[in-house]
C-alpha positions as CSV (number, residue, x, y, z in Angstrom):
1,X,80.7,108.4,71.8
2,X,83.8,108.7,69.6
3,X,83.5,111.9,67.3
4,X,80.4,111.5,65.4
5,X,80.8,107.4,65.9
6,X,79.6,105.4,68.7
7,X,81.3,102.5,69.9
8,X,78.6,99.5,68.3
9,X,79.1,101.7,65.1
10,X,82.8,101.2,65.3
11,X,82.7,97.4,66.5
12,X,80.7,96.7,63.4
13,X,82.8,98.4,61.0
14,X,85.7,95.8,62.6
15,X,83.2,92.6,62.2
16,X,82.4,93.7,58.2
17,X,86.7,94.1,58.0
18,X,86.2,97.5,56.8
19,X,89.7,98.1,57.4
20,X,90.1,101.0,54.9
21,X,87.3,103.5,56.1
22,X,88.6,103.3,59.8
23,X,92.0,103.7,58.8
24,X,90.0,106.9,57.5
25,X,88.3,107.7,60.5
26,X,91.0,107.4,62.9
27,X,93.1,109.8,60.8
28,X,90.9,112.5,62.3
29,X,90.8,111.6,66.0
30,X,92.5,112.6,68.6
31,X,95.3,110.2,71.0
32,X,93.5,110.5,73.9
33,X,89.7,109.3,71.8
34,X,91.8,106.7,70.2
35,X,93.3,105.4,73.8
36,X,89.7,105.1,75.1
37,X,88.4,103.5,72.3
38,X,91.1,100.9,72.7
39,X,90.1,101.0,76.4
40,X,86.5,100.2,75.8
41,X,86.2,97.5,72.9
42,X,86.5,94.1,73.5
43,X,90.1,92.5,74.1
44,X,90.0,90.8,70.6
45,X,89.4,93.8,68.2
46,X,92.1,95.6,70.4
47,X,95.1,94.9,68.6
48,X,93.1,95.3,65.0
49,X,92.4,99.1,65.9
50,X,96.2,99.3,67.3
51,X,97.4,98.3,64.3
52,X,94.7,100.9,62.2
53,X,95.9,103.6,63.8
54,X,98.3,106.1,61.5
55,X,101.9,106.1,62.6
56,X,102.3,109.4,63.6
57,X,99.5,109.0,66.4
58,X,101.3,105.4,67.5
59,X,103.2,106.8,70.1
60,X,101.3,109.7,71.8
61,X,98.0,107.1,71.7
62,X,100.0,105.0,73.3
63,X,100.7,106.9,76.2
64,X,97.4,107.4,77.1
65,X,96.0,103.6,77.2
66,X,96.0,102.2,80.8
67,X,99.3,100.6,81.5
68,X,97.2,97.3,81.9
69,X,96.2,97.4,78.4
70,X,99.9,98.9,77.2
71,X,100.9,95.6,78.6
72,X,98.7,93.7,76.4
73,X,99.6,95.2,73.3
74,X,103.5,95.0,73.8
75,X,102.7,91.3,74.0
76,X,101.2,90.8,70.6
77,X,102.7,94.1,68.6
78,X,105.4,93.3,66.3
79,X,109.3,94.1,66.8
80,X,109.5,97.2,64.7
81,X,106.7,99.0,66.2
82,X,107.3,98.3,69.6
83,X,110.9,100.0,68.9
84,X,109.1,103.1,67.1
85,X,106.8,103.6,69.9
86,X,109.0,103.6,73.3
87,X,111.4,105.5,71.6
88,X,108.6,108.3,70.6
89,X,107.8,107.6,74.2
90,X,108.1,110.5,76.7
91,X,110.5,109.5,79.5
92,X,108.2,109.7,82.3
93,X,105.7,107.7,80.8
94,X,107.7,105.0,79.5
95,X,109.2,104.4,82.7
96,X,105.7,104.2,84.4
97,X,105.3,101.1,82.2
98,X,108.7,100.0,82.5
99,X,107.8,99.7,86.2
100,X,105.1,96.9,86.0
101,X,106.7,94.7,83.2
102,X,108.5,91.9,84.2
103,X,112.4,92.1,84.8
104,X,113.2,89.9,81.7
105,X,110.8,91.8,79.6
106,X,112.3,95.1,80.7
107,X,115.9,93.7,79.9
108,X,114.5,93.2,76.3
109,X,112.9,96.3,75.5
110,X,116.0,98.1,76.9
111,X,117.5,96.8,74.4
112,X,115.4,98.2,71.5
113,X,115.7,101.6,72.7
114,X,118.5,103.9,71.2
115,X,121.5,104.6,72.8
116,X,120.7,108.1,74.2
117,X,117.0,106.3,75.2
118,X,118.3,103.5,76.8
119,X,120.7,105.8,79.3
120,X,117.3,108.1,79.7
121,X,115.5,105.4,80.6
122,X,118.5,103.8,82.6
123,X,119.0,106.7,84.8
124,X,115.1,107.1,85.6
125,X,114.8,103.5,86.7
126,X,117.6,104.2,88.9
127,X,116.1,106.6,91.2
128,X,113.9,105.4,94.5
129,X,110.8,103.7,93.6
130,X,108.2,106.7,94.3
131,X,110.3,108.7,94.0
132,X,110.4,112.4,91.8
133,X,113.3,110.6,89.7
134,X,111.1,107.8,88.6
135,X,108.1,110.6,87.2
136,X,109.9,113.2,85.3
137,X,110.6,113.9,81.9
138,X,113.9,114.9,80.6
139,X,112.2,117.0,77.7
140,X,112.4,120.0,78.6
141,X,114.3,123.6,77.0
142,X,117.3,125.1,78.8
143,X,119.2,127.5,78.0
144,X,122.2,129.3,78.6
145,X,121.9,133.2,80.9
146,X,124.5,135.1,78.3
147,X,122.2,134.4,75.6
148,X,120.2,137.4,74.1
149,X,116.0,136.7,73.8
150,X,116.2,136.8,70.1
151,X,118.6,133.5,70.8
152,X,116.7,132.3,72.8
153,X,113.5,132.3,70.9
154,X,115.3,131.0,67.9
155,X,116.6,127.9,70.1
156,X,113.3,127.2,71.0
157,X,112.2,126.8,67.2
158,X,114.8,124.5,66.6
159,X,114.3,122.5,69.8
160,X,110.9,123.4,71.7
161,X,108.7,120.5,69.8
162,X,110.7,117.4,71.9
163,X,109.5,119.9,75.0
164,X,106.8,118.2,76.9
165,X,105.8,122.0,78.3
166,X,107.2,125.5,77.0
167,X,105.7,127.2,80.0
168,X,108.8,127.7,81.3
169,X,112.0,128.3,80.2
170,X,115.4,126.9,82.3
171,X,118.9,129.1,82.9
172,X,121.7,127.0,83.4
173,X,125.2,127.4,83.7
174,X,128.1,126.1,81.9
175,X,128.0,123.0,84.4
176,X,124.1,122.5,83.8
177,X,123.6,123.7,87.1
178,X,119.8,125.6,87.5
179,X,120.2,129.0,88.2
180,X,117.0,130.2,87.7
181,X,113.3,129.4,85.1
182,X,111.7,132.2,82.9
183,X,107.9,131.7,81.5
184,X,107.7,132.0,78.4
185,X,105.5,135.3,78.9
186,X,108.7,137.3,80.4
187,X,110.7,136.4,77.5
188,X,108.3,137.0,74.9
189,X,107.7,141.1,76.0
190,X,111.1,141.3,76.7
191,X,113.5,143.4,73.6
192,X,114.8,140.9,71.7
193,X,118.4,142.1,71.9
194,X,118.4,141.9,76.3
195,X,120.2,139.5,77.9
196,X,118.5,136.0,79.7
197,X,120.5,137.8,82.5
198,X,119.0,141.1,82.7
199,X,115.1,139.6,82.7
200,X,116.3,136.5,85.6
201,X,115.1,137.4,89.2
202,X,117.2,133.8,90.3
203,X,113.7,133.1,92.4
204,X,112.4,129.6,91.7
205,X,111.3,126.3,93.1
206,X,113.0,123.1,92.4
207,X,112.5,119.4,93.7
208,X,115.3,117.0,94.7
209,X,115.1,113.7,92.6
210,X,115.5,111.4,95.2
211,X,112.8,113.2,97.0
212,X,109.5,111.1,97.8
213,X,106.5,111.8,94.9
214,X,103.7,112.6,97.1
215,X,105.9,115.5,98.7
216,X,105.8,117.0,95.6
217,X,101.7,117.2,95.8
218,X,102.0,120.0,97.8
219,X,104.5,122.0,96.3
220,X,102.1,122.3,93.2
221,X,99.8,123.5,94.9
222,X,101.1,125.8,96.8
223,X,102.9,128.1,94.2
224,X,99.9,126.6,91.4
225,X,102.8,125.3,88.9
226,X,101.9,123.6,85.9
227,X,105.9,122.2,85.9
228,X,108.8,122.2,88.6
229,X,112.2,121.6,87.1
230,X,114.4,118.5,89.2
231,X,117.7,119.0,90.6
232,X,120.2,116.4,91.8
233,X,121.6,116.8,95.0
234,X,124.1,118.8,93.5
235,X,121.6,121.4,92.4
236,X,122.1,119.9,88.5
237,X,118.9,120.3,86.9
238,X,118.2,117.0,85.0
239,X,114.3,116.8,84.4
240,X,111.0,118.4,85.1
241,X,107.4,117.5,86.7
242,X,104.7,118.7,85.4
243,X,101.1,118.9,86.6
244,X,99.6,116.0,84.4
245,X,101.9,113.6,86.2
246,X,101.4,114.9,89.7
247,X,97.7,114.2,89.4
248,X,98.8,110.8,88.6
249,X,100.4,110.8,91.8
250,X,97.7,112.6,93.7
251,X,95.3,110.2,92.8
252,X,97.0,107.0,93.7
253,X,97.5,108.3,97.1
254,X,94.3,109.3,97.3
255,X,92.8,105.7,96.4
256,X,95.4,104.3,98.7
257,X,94.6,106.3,101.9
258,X,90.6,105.4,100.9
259,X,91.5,102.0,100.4
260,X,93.1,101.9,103.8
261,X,90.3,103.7,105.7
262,X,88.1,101.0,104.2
263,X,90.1,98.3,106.3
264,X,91.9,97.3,102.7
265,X,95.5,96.7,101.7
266,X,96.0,99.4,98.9
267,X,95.6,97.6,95.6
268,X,98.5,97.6,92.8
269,X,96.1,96.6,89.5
270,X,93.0,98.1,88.9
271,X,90.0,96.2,90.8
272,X,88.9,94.3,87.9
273,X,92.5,93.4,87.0
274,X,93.4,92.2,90.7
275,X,93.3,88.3,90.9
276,X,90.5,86.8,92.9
277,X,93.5,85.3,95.7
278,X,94.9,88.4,95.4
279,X,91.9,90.6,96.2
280,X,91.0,88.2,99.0
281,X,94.4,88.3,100.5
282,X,94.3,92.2,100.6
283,X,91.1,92.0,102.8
284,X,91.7,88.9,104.8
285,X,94.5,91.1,107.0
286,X,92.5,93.6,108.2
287,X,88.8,91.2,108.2
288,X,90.8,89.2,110.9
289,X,92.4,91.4,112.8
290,X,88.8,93.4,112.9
291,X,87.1,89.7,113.8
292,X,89.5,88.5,116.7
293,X,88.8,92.7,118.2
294,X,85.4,92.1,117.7
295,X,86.0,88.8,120.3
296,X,86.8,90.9,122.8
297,X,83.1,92.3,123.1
298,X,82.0,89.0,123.7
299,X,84.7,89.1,126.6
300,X,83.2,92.4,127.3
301,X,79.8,91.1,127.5
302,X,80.8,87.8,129.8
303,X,82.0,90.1,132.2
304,X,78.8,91.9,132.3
305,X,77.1,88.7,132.7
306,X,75.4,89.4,135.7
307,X,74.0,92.5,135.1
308,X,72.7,91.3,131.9
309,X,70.7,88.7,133.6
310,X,69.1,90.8,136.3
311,X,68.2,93.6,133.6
312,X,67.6,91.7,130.1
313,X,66.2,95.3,129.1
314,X,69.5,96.9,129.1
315,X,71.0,94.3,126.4
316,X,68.1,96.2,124.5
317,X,70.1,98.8,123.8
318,X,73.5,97.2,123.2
319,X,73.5,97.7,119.5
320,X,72.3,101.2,119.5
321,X,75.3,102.2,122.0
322,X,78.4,100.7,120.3
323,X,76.9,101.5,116.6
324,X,76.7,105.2,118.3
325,X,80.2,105.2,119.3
326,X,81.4,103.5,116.3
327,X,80.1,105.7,114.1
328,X,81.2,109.2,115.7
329,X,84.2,107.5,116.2
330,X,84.4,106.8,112.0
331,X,83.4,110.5,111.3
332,X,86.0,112.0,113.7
333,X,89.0,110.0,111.9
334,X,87.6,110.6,108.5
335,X,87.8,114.8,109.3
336,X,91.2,114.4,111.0
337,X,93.1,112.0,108.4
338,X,91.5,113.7,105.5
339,X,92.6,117.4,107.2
340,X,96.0,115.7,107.9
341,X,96.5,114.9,104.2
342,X,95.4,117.9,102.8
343,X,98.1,119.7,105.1
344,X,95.4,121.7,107.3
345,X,96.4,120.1,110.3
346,X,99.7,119.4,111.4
347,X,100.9,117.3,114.7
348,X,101.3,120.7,116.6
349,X,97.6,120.7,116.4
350,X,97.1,118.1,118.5
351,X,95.6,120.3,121.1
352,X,93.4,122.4,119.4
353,X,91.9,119.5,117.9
354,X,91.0,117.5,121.1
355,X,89.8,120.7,122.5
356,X,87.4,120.9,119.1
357,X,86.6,117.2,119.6
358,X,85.6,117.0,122.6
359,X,83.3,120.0,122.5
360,X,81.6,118.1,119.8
361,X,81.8,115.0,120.6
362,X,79.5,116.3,124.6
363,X,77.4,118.5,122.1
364,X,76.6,114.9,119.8
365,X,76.5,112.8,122.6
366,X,74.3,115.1,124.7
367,X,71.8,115.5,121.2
368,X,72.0,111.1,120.9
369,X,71.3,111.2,124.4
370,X,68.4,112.8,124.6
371,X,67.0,111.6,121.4
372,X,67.7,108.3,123.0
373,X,66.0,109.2,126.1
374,X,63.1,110.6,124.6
375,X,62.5,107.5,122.6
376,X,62.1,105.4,125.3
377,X,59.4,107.7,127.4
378,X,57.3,108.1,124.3
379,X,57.4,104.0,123.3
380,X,56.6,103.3,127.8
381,X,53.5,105.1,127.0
382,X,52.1,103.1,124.6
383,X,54.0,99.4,125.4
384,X,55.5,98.7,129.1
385,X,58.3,97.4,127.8
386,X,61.1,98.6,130.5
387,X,59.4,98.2,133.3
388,X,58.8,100.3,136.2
389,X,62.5,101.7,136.2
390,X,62.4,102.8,132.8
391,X,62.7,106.6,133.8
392,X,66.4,105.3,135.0
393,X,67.1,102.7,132.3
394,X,66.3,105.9,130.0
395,X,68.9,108.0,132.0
396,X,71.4,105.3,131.7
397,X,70.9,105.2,128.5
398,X,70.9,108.8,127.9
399,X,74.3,109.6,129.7
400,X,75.8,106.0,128.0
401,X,75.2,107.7,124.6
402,X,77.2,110.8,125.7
403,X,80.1,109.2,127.0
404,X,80.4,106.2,124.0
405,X,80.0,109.2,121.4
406,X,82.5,111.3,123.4
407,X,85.2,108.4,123.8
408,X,84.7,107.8,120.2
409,X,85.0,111.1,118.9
410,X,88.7,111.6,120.8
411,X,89.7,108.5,119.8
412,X,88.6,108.5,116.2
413,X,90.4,112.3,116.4
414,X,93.5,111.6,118.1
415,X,94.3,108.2,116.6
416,X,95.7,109.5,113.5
417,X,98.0,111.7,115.7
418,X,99.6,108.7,117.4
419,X,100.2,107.3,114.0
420,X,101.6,110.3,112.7
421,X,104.2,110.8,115.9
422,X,105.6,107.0,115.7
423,X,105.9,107.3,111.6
424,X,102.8,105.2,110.7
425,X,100.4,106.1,107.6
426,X,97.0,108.1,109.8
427,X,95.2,106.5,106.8
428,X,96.0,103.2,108.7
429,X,93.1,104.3,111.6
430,X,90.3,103.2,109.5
431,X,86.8,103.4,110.2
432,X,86.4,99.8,110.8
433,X,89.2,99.9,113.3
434,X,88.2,102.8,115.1
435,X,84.9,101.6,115.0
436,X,85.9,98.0,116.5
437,X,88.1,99.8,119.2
438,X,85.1,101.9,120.5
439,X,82.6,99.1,120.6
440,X,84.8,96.8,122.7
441,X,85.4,100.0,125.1
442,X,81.4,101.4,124.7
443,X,80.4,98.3,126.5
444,X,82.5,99.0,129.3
445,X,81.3,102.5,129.4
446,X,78.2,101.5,129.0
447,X,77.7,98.7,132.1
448,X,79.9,100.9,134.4
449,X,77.0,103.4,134.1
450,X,74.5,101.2,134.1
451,X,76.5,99.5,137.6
452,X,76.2,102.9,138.7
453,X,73.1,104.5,137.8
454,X,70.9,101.7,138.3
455,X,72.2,99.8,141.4
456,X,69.6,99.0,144.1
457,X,66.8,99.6,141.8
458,X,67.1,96.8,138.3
459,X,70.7,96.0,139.2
């Protein structure tokens, strides 16, 4: 629902061609009900509303349509307005888009910016890719510290609507150099005729523009930010992040690292958006590399051979076991890469976490174990099933499930450690891979148990 309209309502309004009353209508709403309307409808009636909208909400709608859809509209949008709009733009978002259009296309709208616009945007794109340089904004209100708060309250009327925030207020020096940030709080209860000097306290954060954007993730949450100016390397403040664009960045990770711990290249487009090859390619990698590890339990189980024909009872339980392991295995990296992320655990934890493991992957394996075990005395009462031997095949069983859920548990734990210490993403220890690693190896903890336990009486 759009307002007091729902979206059939507005659809049919566009099929009668009532042009006038949504031009009406839209007048009211907000940019970010106007970008999901445009989000929803059908391709064909997109451009229609686009063009509806008044052209003071152009621009900051804009902004908040997926960049799929931004796309889209650049494509069939006319000149004139395509100017307007990116140069209404905020820097950070237009460079977001500038990112995923073709290099010709780029080249073009470059050229349609103004000339202060086009060097914004110029300098932006010129930072890493994913990197703080490429999110910021350069709209943003400094000022200088020998101006008095009455000065500086006045500058921000003149200047403080092209702010994207006016939470904070930046000191620089005659050089632009940052030499400290004020909220707006501190200057407001301060006398008018004090100094920006006499209120600064030269304590603040800053981020380094070059530095990687999910670093920053952190930082806001630590000192609970809603914007962190950006320095060069030379301490020259040149733009800010603010929170909306961090959670931007927070979520992308995110998806990514889920992504990955599904056995999944990371996706670029949104799923619907990602070509059929494409999709397929992204999950071919890891599907093979999981299949041709998944051989090696048949290797496994050709070594075994033997002991599976003189006790077709223990095949039985095959599935149970390696499922067991696989799936303690799957939990354990799930806590650790999840804790990793989240900054709870760092690689000096190493031991503290396999001591914690291991604790619970006995106490698991001893619980599975015994469930395991009591499951097969309660069925050999009512169906002889295992034999005369079953009190050992259930022992075997029993003490299989502890040591499969125990080696799964360290090695779904410490994986993401490994990773971590040679510079590879923990994420990249997925559950299917730690889950293929432990049934190759549950196997062969399984039969060397079973060799052990059972020999001179099944085996």
């Amino acid at each position: 629902m759009y307002g007091s309209l729902l979206q059939p309502e507005i659809e049919e309004l566009i099929r009668t061609r009532n042009f006038s009353l949504l031009k009406e209508i839209f007048r009211d709403w907000s940019p970010e009900d106007l970008a999901e309307l445009i989000s929803d409808i059908p391709q064909s009636d997109r451009l229609i509303v686009f063009r509806l909208l008044p052209k003071a909400l152009l621009a900051d709608t804009f902004e908040h349509i997926p960049l799929d859809i931004q796309k889209e509209l650049l494509e069939n949008i006319g000149k004139g307005q395509i100017t307007s709009i990116l140069n209404e733009m905020s820097p950070d978002d237009r460079t977001a888009l500038l990112e995923e259009l073709p290099p010709a296309f780029v080249t073009r709208i470059l050229s349609l910016l103004s000339k202060d616009e086009r060097e914004i945007a110029r300098t932006l794109l010129g930072y890493p890719e994913d990197s703080i340089g490429r999110i910021m904004t350069t709209d943003y209100v400094a000022v200088r510290q020998n101006m008095t708060v009455k000065q500086v309250l006045s500058f921000i009327r003149r200047h403080g609507s092209d702010s994207e925030t006016l939470n904070m207020i930046y000191v620089v020096d005659e050089k632009g150099k940052l030499i400290d940030e004020l909220s707006i709080r501190r200057i407001l209860i301060a006398a008018p005729n004090k100094k920006v000097s006499s209120i600064m306290d030269r304590k603040f954060i800053a981020l380094e523009a070059t530095m990687p954007e999910e670093e920053a993730i952190g930082q806001f949450k630590k000192y609970d930010l809603y914007a962190i100016p950006v320095v060069d390397s030379g301490g020259y403040l040149v733009g800010i992040v603010t929170m909306d664009d961090i959670l931007d960045v927070a979520e992308k990770e995110d998806t990514e690292d889920i992504h990955k711990m599904g056995g999944v290249e990371a996706l670029e487009d949104p799923y619907l958006n990602t070509p059929i090859l494409s999709l397929t390619r992204k999950r071919a990698t890891w599907l093979v590399i999981l299949f041709l590890g998944e051989l090696l339990t048949a290797t496994a189980m050709g070594y075994f051979e033997k002991e599976i024909a003189r006790a077709v009872v223990l095949a039985l339980f095959i599935p149970l076991i390696i499922s067991s392991g696989g799936n303690s295995g799957s939990q354990a990296s799930t806590l650790v890469i999840r804790a990793m992320a989240v900054g709870e655990v760092k690689l000096r934890d190493f031991g503290r976490v396999f001591l914690r493991e291991l604790m619970s992957g006995t106490i698991l394996g001893g619980i599975l174990g015994l469930i395991g075990f009591t499951r097969i005395a309660i069925w050999q009462q009512f169906m002889d099933i295992y034999g005369p031997h079953w009190m050992q095949v259930g022992i075997t069983v029993g003490f299989a499930l502890v040591g499969v859920v125990l080696w799964g548990t360290l090695a779904g734990s410490m994986l993401p450690f490994i990773l971590r210490r040679v510079g590879v993403d923990p994420a990249t220890s997925s559950a299917p891979f730690v889950a293929t690693l432990v049934d190759v190896s549950g196997l062969v903890i399984y039969f060397s148990i079973a060799s052990l336990l059972l020999s001179g009486t099944v085996l």
